[in-house]
N, C-alpha and C positions, 0 to 999 in steps of 0.2 A: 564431355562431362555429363554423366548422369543428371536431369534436375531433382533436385531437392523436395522430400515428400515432407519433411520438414526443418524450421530456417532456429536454429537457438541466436537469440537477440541479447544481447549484452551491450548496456551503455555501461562508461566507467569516467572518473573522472577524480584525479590524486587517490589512485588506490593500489599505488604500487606492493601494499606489504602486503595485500592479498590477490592481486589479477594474475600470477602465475598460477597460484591453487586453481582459481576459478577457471583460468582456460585449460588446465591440466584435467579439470573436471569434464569440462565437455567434451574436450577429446577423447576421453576413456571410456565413453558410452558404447555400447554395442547393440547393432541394432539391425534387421535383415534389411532394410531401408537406407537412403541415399539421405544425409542432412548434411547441412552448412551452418558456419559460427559466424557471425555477422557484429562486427566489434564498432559502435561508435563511441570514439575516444573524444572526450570533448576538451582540448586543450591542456591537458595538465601541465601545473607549475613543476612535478616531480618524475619519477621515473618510468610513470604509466605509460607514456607514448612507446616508449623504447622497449617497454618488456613485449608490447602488444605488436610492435614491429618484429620482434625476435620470431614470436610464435605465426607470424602470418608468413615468417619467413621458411621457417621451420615446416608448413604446411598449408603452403599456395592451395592445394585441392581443396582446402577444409572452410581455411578463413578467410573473412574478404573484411579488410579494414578500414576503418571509413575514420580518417582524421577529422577533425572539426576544421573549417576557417581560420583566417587567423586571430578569431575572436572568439570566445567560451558564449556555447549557446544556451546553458542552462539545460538543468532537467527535464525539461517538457518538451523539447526543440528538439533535444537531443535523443531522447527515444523515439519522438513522431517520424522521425529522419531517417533513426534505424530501423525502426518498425517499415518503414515505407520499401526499404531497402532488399530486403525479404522475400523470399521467392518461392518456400515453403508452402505448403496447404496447411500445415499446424509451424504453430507458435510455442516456441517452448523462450522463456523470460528467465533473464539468470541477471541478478544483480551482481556489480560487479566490486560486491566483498562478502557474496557467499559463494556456496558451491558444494557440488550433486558428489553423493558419498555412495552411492549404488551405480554398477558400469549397465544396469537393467534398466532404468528409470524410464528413459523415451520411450521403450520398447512396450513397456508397460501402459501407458500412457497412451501412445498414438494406438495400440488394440483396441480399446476400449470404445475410443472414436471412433477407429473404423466401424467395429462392428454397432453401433450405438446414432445413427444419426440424427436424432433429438440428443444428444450432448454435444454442447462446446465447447467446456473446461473441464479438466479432469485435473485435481489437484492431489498431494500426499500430506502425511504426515511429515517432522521434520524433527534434527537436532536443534538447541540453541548454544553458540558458544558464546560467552560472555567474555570477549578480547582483555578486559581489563584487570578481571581476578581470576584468566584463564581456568573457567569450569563450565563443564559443558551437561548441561541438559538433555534427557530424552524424551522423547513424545509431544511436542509445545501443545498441538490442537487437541483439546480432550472436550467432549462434548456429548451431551446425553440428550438421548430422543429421538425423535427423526425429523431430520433436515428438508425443511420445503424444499427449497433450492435442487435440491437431489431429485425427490420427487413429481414435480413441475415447472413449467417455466412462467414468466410474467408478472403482471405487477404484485402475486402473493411473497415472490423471494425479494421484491426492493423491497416491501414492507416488513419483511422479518427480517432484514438487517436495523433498520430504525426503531426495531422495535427491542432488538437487542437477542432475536432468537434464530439464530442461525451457526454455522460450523466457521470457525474464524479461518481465516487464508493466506496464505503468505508467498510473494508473486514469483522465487525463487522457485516455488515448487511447483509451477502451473505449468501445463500446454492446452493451448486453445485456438480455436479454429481462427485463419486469418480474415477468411471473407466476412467474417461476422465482425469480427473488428476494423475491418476497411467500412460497413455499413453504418456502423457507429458513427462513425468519422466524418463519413459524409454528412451523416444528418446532425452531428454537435459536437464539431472540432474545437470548438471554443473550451467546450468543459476539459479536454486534455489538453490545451496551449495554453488557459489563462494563467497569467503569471503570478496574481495572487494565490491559485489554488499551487500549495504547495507536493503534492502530493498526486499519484495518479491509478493508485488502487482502489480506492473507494469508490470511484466513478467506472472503473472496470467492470469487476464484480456486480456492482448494481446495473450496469448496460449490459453487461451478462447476463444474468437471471433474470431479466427481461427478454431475451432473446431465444434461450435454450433452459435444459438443465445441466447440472453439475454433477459430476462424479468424483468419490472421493476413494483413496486409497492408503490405507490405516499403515503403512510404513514408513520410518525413516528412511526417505530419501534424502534429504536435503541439510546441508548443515549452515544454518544459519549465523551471522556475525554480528553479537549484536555489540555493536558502535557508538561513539558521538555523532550515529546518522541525522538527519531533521525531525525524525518521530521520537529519537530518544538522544536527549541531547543535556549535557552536563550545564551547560550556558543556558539559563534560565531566563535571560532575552529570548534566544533562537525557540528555545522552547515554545515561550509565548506564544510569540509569530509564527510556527507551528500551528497552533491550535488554534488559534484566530482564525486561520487559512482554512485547517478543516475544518469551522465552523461555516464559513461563506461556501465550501464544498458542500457540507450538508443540508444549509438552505437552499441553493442554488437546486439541488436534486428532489427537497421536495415542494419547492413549485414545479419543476420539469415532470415531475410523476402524477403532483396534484393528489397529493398524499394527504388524506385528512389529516383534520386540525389534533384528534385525540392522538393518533399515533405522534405525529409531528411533535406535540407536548412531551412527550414521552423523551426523545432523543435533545428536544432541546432542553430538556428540563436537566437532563445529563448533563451535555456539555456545560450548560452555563453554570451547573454547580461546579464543574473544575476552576470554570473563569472563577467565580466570586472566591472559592476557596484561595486560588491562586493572589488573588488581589489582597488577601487580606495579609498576605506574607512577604509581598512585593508589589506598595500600594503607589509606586510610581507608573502602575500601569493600569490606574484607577481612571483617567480618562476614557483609555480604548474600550476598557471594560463597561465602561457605562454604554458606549455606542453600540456597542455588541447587544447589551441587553436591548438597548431603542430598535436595531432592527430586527429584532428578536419578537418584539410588541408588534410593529410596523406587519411581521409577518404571520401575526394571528396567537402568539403565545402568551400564555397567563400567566405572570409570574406570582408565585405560591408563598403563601407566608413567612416562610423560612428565608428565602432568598430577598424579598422586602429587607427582611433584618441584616442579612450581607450586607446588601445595597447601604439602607443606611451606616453600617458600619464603616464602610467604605468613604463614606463621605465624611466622617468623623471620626476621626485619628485617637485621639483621647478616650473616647467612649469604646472604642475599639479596642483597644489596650486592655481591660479591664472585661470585658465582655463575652469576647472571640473564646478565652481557653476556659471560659464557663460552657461555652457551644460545645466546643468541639468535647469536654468530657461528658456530658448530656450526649451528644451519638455517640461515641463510644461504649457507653454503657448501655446506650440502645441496642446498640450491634451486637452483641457481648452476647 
């Protein structure tokens, strides 16, 4: 068997209503190159093992399937494992409830790299389908200017994500080089395995753009699914805990960058405005929220007059009541 000039990695895990689309999608790529589909199936309660046994069955040369144990190893386990498994020189990532709507995408993608060796992601643009009121969007990334990240590598692209100024990404539509992500790993495996951090794009893309540049490419490739995943999620607990998690992601990265205090204000000053907003609509998570803000302080942030008056709102229920929908038509008519 030819080896593989590159490995497409798919973890999945209870997503039977879409892992047929998605592996039908990587199989239908064409590409003058030799790749492999690399499935780690993490335990599902529902029909996912079994459709993923069909298709490896269906295409021994293609797929190599990697059950979990017989215990669910989570998100983060669960890709570092497939990721590891890979045998590819690029990385092509395919979540496993989206999937590639162009049979050109790799093709596209792995040239660019070849000919380009200061790039090590090249991403597209993409659809969004929206599962629940089935309507599908075009174009999601729209962005005006020019992109550091594109331009350069190093600590100027970690700081124009914190800072709010960069081309947004979505890991369905990446390939990226593996050795560079093996060196990541080595030196801060922790930031992809901790278990608080929910999530493991954020932490990419910024050990990315530190490493190489990016290139982008302005077509729907990809058709995204967007779900009760952990980033968008109907359950307004999970939510939370969500975004708690990407908070401890985001400080975590800028002590590891040593990211000044001004920018740092910047991103935290964001997030914590969701916290407090979030708190004032579901203030049984007016504890957490407050810790959030303590290590928020702890890690150099000032918090700004406005969100004083959250804070104490939060602490006072009554006052609260009467106050909050005086705020919030005061920014609206700001915004306006």
């Amino acid at each position: 068997m030819t080896s593989p000039l590159l490995s497409v990695c798919i973890v999945t895990y209870n997503q039977e209503f879409y892992i047929q689309r998605v592996l039908e999608s990587a199989i239908a790529q064409q590409t003058d190159f030799a790749y492999e589909i690399v499935v780690g199936e993490d335990c599902s309660s529902d029909g996912t093992l079994h459709i993923c046994q069909d298709f490896a069955k269906r295409y021994p040369e293609k797929i190599r399937l990697l059950p979990s144990p017989e215990h669910n190893l989570g998100l983060n386990q669960n890709f570092l494992r497939t990721f590891r498994a890979c045998q590819g020189e690029y990385i092509a990532y395919l979540e496993g409830d989206d999937s590639w709507i162009t049979s050109d995408k790799l093709q596209k993608q792995v040239n660019i790299l070849e000919e380009n060796p200061d790039v090590v992601l090249v991403h597209t643009n993409c659809k969004v389908w929206d599962v629940k009121h089935n309507t599908i969007s075009d174009h999601l990334i729209q962005y005006e200017g020019v992109c550091v990240r594109e331009k350069q590598s190093g600590i100027s692209g970690v700081i124009a994500e914190f800072e709010g100024h960069f081309r947004h990404i979505k890991t369905s539509t990446c390939v990226y080089r593996r050795a560079i992500l093996e060196k990541i790993l080595r030196d801060d495996e922790y930031a992809y395995s901790n278990k608080e951090f929910p999530a493991q794009d954020f932490q990419l893309f910024q050990d990315m753009a530190y490493n190489g540049r990016f290139a982008f490419i302005d077509e729907d490739t990809t058709m995204i699914a967007l779900t009760d995943s952990l980033s968008v999620n109907s359950d307004t607990s999970k939510q939370f805990h969500y975004r708690e998690g990407f908070n401890k992601i985001g400080i975590y990265y800028i002590n590891k960058y040593h990211i000044g205090r001004d920018v740092a204000q910047i991103w935290m000053q964001k997030e914590l405005h969701w916290h407090l907003n979030f708190g004032m609509h579901h203030p049984e998570h007016s504890a957490a929220i407050e810790q959030i803000m303590d290590v928020a302080r702890t890690n150099g942030y000032r918090v700004p007059l406005t969100q004083r008056l959250l804070l104490f709102l939060l602490r006072h229920p009554r006052i609260r009541s009467i106050v909050y929908p005086l705020y919030q038509k005061y920014y609206t008519i700001r915004e306006s």
